[in-house]
C-alpha positions, 0 to 999 in steps of 0.5 A, spaced: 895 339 368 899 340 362 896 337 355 899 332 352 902 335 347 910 332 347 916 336 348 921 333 343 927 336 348 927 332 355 932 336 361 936 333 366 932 339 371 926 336 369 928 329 371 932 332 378 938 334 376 944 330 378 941 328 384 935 324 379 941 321 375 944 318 382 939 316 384 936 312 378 940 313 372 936 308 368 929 311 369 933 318 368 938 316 362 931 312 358 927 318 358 933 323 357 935 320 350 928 316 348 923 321 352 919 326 350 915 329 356 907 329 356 906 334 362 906 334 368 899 333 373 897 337 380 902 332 384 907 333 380 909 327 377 912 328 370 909 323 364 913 321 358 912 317 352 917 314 348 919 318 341 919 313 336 915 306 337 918 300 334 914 296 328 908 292 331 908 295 337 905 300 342 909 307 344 911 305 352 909 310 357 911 312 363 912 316 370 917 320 374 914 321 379 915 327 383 916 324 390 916 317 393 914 311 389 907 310 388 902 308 383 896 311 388 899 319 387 896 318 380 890 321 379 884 318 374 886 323 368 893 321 367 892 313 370 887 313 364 892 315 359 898 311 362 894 305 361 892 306 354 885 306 355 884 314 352 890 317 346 891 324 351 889 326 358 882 326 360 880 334 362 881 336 369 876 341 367 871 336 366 869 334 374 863 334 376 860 339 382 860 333 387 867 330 385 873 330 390 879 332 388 884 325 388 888 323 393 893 318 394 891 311 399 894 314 405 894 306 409 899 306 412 902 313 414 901 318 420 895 321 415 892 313 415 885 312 418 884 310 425 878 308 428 877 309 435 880 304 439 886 303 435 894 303 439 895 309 435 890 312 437 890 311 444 888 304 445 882 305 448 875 305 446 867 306 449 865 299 452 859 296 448 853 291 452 856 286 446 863 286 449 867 279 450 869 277 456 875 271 457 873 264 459 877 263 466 877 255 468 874 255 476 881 254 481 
């Protein structure tokens, strides 16, 4: 992870090239000329701020992100920043022994949590003594 040291000089390449501005050009062409680049986080989604602020309000931040759009790739350092709840990135160096790495929500995906018995899954799980059986009226 990059600290947030802005970069006055914003690239087209670091914004996808042609195919970024084809595909938004709004996102790409606010960033090109309003832009300066904060860094860059361990999925590689890049995190802008804007160069100069309007009177009476705060510098608007945001996300290209690196793949599809999705708030969950963002890992807590950037979120925080992001959100304005800390002036510059907190330190990845700062976690703990015990701390995962972050991951993105994967509901939803083939990478998505089944448990057994799910028709994804195979659709078939162990019986349980607790198991329901359906009523059926005598003929």
């Amino acid at each position: 992870m990059s600290t947030a040291t802005p970069d006055t000089k914003v690239t087209l390449s670091q914004l996808g090239g042609l195919k970024g501005l084809l595909l938004q050009p709004g996102l790409t062409l606010h960033t090109l000329f309003s832009g300066s680049h904060m860094g860059e986080d361990s999925a590689g989604n890049q995190f802008f701020q804007q160069r100069r602020a309007v009177a009476g309000t705060r510098t608007r931040r945001w996300v290209v992100y690196a793949g599809a759009v999705e708030a969950s790739t963002i890992g807590p350092e950037w979120h925080a920043w992001l959100h304005y709840l800390t002036d510059e990135p907190l330190p990845d160096s700062g976690r703990k022994s015990w701390q995962k790495p972050h991951q993105a929500n994967l509901t939803g995906t083939p990478e998505g949590y089944r448990p057994a018995g799910h028709d994804y899954a195979g659709g078939k799980r162990a019986s349980a003594s607790a198991d329901y059986e359906a009523w059926t009226p005598e003929a």
